[in-house]
N, C-alpha and C positions, 0 to 999 in steps of 0.2 A: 415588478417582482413581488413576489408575495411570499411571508414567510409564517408558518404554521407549526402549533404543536402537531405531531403525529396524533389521528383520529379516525375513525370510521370514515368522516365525512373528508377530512382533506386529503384522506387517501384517493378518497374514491372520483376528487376533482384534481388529485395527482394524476392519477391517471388516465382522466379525460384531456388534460394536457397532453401528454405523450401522445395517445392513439391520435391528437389531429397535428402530431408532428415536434411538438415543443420540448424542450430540456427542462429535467428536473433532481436537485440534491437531494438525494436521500440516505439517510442513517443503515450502515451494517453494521455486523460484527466487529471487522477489520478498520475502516473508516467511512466518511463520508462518499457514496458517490454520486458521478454525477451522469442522471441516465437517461436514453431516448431508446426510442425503438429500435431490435438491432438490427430489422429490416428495414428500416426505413432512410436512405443515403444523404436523401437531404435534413433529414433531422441528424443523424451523423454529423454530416458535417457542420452542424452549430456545435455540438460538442467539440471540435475541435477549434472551431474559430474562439470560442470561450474562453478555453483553457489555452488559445496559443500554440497548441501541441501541434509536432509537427507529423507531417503525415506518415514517416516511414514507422512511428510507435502507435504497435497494434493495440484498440481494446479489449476485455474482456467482455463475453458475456456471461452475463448471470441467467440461470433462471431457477423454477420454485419447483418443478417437478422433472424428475427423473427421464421420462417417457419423453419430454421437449428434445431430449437429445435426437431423438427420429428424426424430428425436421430439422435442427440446426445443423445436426456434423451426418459425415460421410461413414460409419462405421466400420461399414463393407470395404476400405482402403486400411483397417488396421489389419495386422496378423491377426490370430486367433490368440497367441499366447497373448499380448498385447490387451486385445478386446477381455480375454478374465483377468489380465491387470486391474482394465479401467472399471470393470463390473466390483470387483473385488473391492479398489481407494473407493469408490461412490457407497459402498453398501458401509465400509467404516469411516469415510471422514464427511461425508457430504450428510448433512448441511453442514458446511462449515468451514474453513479458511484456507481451501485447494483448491487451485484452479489447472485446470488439464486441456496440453496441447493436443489436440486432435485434428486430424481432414474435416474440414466445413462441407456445409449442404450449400447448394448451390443461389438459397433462398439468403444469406449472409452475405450484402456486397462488400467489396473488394476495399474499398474506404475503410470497412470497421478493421480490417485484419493486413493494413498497410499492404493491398495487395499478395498474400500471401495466398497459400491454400488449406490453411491449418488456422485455427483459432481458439486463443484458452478458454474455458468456458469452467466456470463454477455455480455453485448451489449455494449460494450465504443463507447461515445462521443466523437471522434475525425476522422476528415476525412482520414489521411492520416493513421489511425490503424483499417479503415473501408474500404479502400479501398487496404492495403494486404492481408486482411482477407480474401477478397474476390478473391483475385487474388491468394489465396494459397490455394482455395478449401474450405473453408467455416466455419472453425473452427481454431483458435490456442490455444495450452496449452498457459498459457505467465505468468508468477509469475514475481515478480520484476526484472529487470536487474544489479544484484551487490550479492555479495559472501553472502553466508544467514547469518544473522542476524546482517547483517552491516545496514547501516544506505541509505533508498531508494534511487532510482538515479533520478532528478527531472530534469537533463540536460543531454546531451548526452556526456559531457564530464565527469560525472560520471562513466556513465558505460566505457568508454574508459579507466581512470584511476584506475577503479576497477579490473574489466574482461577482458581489451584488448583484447587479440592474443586468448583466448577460444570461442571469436564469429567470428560468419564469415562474420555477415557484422552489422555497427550499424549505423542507420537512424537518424539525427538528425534533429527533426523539431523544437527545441527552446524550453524554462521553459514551466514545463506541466504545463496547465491552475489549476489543484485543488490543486495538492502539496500532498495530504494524499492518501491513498488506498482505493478502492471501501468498502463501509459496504456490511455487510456478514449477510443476511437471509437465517435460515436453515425455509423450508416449508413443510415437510418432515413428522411433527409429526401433533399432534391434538391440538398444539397452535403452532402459529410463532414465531420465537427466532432471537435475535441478539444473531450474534456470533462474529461479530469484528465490531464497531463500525467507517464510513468513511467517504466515501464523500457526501452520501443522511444521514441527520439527522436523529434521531430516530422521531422526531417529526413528521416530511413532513410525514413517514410511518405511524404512528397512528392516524395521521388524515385520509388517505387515507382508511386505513383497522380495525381499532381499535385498543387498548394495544397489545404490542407485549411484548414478553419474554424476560429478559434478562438474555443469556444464555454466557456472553465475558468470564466468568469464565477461566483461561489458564488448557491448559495441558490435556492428561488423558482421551479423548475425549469418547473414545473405548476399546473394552475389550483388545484389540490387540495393544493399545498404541496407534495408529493413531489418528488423528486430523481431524476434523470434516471440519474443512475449513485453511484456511494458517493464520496466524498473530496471532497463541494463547498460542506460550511462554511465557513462564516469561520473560524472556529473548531476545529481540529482537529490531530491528530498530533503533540497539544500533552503539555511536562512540566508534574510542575506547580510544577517552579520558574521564575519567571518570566524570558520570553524575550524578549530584540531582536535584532533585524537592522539591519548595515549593508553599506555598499560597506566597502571598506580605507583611503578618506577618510575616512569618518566614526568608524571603530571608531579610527584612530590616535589622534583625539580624545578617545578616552575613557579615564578617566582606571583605574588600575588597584587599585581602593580593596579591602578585606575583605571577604570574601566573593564575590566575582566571579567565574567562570569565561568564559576565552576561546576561544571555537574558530574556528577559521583554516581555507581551504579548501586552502594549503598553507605551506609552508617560507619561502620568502621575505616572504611577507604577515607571517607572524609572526613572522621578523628585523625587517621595515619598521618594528612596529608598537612589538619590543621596544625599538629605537633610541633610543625617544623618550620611553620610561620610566625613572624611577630606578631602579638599582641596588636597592637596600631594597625596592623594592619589589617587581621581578620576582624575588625568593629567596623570596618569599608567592605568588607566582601560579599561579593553576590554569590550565594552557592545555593545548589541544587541535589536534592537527595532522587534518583530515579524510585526507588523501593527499600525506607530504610534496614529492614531485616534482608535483602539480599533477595528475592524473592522475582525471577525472571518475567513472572505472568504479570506482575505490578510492575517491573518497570518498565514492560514494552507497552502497556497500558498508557502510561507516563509521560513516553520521550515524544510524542511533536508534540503532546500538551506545552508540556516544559520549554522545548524550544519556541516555539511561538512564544511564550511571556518573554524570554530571555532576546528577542529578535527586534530589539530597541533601541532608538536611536543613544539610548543613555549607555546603552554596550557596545565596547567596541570592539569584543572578542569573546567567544566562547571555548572554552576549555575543556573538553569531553573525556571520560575515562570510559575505555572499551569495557564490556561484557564479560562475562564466561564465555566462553566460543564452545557453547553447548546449547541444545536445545532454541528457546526462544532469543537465545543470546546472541545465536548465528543471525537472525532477524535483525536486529536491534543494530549488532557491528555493522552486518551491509548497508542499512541505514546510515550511521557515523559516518562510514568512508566515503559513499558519494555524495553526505554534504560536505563532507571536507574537501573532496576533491577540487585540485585547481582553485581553493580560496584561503587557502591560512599553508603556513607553512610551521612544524618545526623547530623549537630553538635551542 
């Protein structure tokens, strides 16, 4: 494995890897990922052997130009109201942290989109994830870079410390600017649907296009058990030291025992919280500020960083307080709950 600043030159031997088959980590907007050619099946499938992942969760593809949409997806199976939807999200949010379900071209095998006929496909905001894109033929599958349903890699020494030796080369261009995952519109049907809530708000989108569906429901997508888009376990984007979620009611109630780690979505939350603890006992506390002024684009920035340090054999519990359930906050919560899910309970 080889691991590189982002450069002219390691770009340019990133993506002589991919065109003869090989996986590679590279830096977006959103986070780390991890990409091969998205026509390429058997290079696919090392992406999934890598990451574990199992076959019924579809990847994404990325690419860098507008016009690739000809050859990956089917167009001609959308409506027309539909087809000025997708013209319309692409002219205001692309490049940038939307990924949209549509009918595949027939050049996209069945491996990258767990067998489906639709696949999300986005345009990342980021130079240096636009510029191997292009230098690797014009499409890459790229799902996260780190073992599925571990907790995102937002640095490139995550993916180093996660996947090592299973990539073959990993690109490090520094903390990715959003910190959460692209949101996920499926366009597919006779209304729009969120199906993972990201890094474009739901709001920015219904002002744009009008109410959209909210369709983040987990699991179960298809009659075939596939998944509609990636990010809709119960279970997901999880550490593996065990996690709950609360409001800032509930967390002030908890009490602040050995081993605990707290993370606050800001400053004041965690003055309210510290009020109400002993002395002795906050000189032991591990706590965690996401964005001390409150500040949603900082602390989705933030939260796998944070988690990852806090993901310690020295912790034996992580204590989360939820979001705003606005904007980038609706991101951030979906994150909290399916790493909580099925591993902390409650007290």
């Amino acid at each position: 494995m080889e691991y590189l600043s982002v450069s002219p030159e390691s770009l340019r031997k990133a993506a002589g890897i991919i065109r003869n088959g090989g996986i590679v980590a590279f830096p977006t907007e959103t986070v780390y990922g991890l990409g091969a050619d998205a026509c390429n099946a058997e290079a696919l499938a090392k992406v999934f052997e890598a990451k574990r992942r199992p076959s019924f969760d579809p990847l994404i593809i990325h690419i860098a130009d507008i016009k690739t949409l000809e050859d990956i997806a089917d167009l001609s199976l959308l409506s027309e109201k539909n087809r000025e939807k997708l013209f319309l999200l692409a002219e205001n949010f692309w490049p940038g942290p939307l990924s949209l379900v549509m009918p595949k071209s027939k050049k996209i095998p069945g491996i990258a989109t767990a067998g489906l006929s639709t696949a999300a496909i986005r345009f990342p905001d980021h130079q240096a994830a636009l510029s191997l894109i292009s230098l690797s033929g014009g499409a890459l599958a790229a799902p996260s870079a780190n073992p599925f349903g571990s907790l995102s890699p937002t640095r490139a020494e995550h993916v180093r410390d996660k996947l090592g030796e299973k990539v073959d080369m990993i690109l490090d261009g520094g903390s990715a600017r959003i910190g959460v995952e692209s949101t996920v519109l499926d366009i597919t049907g006779g209304c729009i649907k969120i199906l993972r809530p990201g890094g474009t708000p739901k709001e920015a989108v219904e002002n744009l296009i009008g109410p959209i569906q909210d369709g983040s429901a987990a699991a179960g997508d298809t009659a075939s058990g596939g998944l509609v888009s990636p990010g809709r376990l119960k279970s997901h984007y999880a550490p593996k030291t065990p996690l709950s979620v609360f409001t800032l009611e509930e967390l002030i109630r908890q009490p602040c025992g050995p081993g605990s780690a707290f993370v606050f979505f800001d400053a004041p939350s965690r003055d309210a919280w510290a009020a109400t603890q002993p002395p002795a006992a906050l000189e032991k506390a591990v706590i965690r500020v996401l964005s001390p002024s409150g500040r949603l684009v900082e602390a989705a920035a933030s939260l796998f960083q944070t988690l990852h340090e806090l993901d310690s054999p020295e912790i034996s519990r992580i204590l989360a307080q939820l979001a705003p359930q606005e904007g980038l906050g609706q991101a951030i919560n979906d994150r909290l709950r399916r790493a909580e899910w099925g591993m902390g309970s409650r007290e």
